[in-house]
C-alpha positions, 0 to 999 in steps of 0.5 A, a space after each residue: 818103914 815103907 821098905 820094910 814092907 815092901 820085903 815083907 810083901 814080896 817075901 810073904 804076900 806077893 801083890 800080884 798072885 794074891 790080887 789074882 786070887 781075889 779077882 778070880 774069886 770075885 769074878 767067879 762069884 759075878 758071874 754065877 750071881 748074875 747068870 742066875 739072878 739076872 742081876 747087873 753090877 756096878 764097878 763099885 760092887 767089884 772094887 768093894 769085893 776086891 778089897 774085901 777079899 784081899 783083907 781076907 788074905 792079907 789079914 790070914 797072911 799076918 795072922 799066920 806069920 804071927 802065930 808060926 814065929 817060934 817055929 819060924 824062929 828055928 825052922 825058917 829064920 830066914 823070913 821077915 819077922 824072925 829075922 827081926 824086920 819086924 818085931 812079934 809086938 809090931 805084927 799084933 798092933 798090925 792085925 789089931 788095926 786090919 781087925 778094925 779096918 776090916 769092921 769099919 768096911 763091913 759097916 761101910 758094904 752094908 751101908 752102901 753095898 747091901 745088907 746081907 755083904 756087911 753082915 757076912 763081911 762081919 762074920 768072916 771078920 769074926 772067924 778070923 779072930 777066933 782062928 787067931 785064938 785058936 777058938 779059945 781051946 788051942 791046947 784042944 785043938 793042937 792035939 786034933 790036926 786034922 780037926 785044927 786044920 779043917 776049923 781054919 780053913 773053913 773061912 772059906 765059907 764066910 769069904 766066898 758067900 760074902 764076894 757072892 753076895 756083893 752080886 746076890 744077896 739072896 745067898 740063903 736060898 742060892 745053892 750055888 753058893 754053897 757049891 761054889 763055897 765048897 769047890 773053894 774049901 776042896 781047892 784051898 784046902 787040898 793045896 794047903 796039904 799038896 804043897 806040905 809034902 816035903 820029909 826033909 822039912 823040920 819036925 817042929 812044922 809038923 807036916 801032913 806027912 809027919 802027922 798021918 803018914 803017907 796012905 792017909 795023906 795020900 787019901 786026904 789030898 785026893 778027898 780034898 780035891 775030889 770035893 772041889 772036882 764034885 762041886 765045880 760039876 755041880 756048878 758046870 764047869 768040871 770039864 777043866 779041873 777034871 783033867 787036872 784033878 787025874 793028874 793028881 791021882 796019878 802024881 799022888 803015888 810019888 808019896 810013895 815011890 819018889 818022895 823027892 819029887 814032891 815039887 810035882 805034887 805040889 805043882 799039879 796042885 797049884 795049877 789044880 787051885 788057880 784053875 779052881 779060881 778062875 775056871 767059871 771065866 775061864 768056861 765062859 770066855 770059851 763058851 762052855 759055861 752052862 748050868 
């Protein structure tokens, strides 16, 4: 079993990548918590939000695999679970025990943590679960993408207001929350559309392409990170994604004429996400970080 996994974690949720994700998202949340609540965290606060934000992406990793496996099954049979390292029955049974595990620690932070980590903690929980559903109206939604796409990537929300309250529980009162929540919703999400670009994909993926075209996809790309470029200036630390964020704007145009170069697009834009991640440490590790 144990090897298994480990092709599974390093075909689909490399380790590494994704515990730099968290971290960056956590010490970001830090350090804006503690610049302006004055607030001073313990190792036990970080370890906790670490954990919390990598069962985040752990837990949206499976879901994904699980709910992609007919599509998987004739346009990547290559991976793990329709190649059959896995069984469709097993990956249920695991999301079922990351659900729980996930609710046994919201109790564990609001117990030992703070009430208000727990509680949000619980609500992220919560929303996973109903984009595991689908919300309940999936036949609804298939046919709205832009819709469908926005409800799951709005976790974003209750993931970074969680990591943010670990450090300041004062999150309904904090505008920066709401800033750094969005510059999350605008990197995720305008990754999420820059790293779908490829014509020659399989219809049955249904690519952002495929389903807007390229003027609007085009728009929603530059939108989306507009939106991550906006509030990371409300947060004051614009002056390193606003560079990359031109860069996005000129590569855009090879929608156009150069399709095939959509690997720079895609490029751009996860430079673009890692950036976003880590820019708050980043300006304060090169004194810049002012508010």
């Amino acid at each position: 079993m144990s090897s298994r996994w480990n092709i599974y974690f390093k075909e689909r949720f490399p380790l590494i990548p994704n515990l730099l994700v968290a971290l960056g998202i956590t010490h970001s949340a830090r350090i804006l918590a503690e610049f302006n609540s004055g607030y001073t965290s313990s190792i036990l606060t970080t370890v906790l939000a670490v954990i919390g934000g990598m069962l985040f992406l752990a837990q949206i990793r499976l879901m994904d695999e699980f709910k992609d496996f007919d599509k998987d099954k004739i346009a990547h049979p290559d991976r793990p679970l329709p190649r059959g390292l896995f069984t469709h029955a097993e990956f249920g049974l695991w999301i079922s025990r990351f659900n729980n595990t996930m609710i046994l620690l919201a109790v564990i932070m609001g117990l030992f943590l703070n009430p208000v980590a727990g509680i949000l903690f619980a609500v992220g929980t919560v929303y996973l679960y109903l984009m595991f559903r689908e919300f309940f109206v999936g036949e609804w939604l298939s046919k709205r993408p832009l819709l469908y796409a926005i409800t799951h990537q709005l976790i974003l929300f209750p993931m970074g207001a969680f990591v943010y309250s670990c450090y300041h529980k004062e999150v309904l009162t904090d505008l920066n929350v709401f800033w750094f929540c969005m510059m999350l919703l605008g990197a995720f999400f305008g990754f999420e559309v820059g790293r779908k670009l490829d014509l020659s994909a399989h219809p049955i993926l249904k690519t952002y392409l495929t389903q807007f075209g390229k003027n609007k996809t085009m728009f929603l790309l530059i939108g989306l990170l507009a939106i991550a470029t906006h509030s990371a200036k409300q947060l004051g630390v614009d002056l390193l994604l606003g560079p990359i964020y031109i860069l996005v704007i000129l590569a855009s145009s090879l929608i156009w004429w150069a399709p095939q170069k959509f690997k720079v697009i895609e490029g751009i834009v996860t430079l673009y996400l890692l950036i976003a991640i880590w820019a708050v440490p980043l300006m304060t590790f090169f004194g810049g970080f002012k508010r």
